[in-house]
C-alpha positions in Angstrom: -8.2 101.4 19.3 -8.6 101.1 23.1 -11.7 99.2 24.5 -13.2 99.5 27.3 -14.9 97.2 30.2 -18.2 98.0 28.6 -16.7 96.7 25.4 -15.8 93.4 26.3 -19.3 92.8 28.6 -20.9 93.9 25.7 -18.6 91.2 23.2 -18.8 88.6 25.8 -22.7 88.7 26.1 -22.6 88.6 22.2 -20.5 85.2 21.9 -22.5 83.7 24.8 -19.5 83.7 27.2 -19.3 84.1 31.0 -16.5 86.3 32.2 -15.3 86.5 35.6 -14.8 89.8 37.3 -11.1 89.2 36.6 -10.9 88.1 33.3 -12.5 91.2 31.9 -9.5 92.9 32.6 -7.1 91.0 30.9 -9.3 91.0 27.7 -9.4 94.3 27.6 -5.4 94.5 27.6 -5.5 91.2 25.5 -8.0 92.5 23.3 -6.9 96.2 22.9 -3.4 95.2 22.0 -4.2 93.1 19.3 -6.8 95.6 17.7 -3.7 98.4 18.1 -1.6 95.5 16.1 -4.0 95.3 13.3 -4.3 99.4 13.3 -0.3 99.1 12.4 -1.4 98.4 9.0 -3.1 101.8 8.1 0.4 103.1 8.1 1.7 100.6 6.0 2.0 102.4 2.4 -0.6 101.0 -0.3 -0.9 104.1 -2.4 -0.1 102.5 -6.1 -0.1 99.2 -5.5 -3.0 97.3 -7.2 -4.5 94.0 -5.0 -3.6 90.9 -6.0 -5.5 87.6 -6.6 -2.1 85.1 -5.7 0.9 86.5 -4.0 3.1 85.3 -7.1 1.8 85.8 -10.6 2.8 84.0 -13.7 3.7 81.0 -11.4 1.7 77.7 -11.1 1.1 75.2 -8.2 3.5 72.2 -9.0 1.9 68.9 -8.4 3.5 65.9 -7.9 2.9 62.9 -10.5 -0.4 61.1 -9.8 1.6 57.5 -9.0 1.3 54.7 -6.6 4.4 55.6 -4.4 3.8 52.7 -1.3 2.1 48.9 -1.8 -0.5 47.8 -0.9 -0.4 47.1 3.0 -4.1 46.1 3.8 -4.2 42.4 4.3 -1.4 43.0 6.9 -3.1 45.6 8.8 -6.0 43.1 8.6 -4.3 39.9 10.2 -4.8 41.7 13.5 -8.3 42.4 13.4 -11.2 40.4 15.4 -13.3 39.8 12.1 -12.9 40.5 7.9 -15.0 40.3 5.4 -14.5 41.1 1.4 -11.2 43.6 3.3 -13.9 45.4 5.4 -13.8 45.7 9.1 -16.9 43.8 10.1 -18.4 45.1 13.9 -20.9 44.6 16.1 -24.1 45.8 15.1 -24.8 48.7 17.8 -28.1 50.4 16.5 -31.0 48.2 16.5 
């Protein structure tokens, strides 16, 4: 599929964008090869294959054991901080 100037005024007007008289251009050869990309896959042959709702059937995700892997850090992170309270950050108030 080939587009044409009117094409991408008429796309650019639809997302709200401003074009310059030379960027239309280069969406046009930007644009038109990427839609003749994506028309590659009509030749691509389906016929007999059913779709598919994962990639790999019969296989699971594997998960990794729900387990504390690092220690607790917080109270040295906190050593730096202008103010703690209860280990919260306590900050100016900003909003009156």
């Amino acid at each position: 599929m080939s587009l044409t100037r009117a094409d991408i005024e008429n796309i650019a007007r639809l997302a709200r964008l401003q074009l310059t008289e030379a960027e239309i251009p280069v969406y046009v050869d930007s644009l038109s090869r990427i839609f003749a990309f994506v028309g590659e896959l009509d030749r691509a042959p389906t016929t007999g294959i059913s779709p598919m709702a994962h990639p790999l059937p019969g296989l699971a995700q594997r998960l990794r054991a729900d387990a504390v892997s690092e220690t607790d850090h917080r109270d040295l992170y906190q050593q730096n901080a202008p103010k703690v309270e209860a280990g919260l950050y306590v900050v100016p108030k900003v909003i009156e």
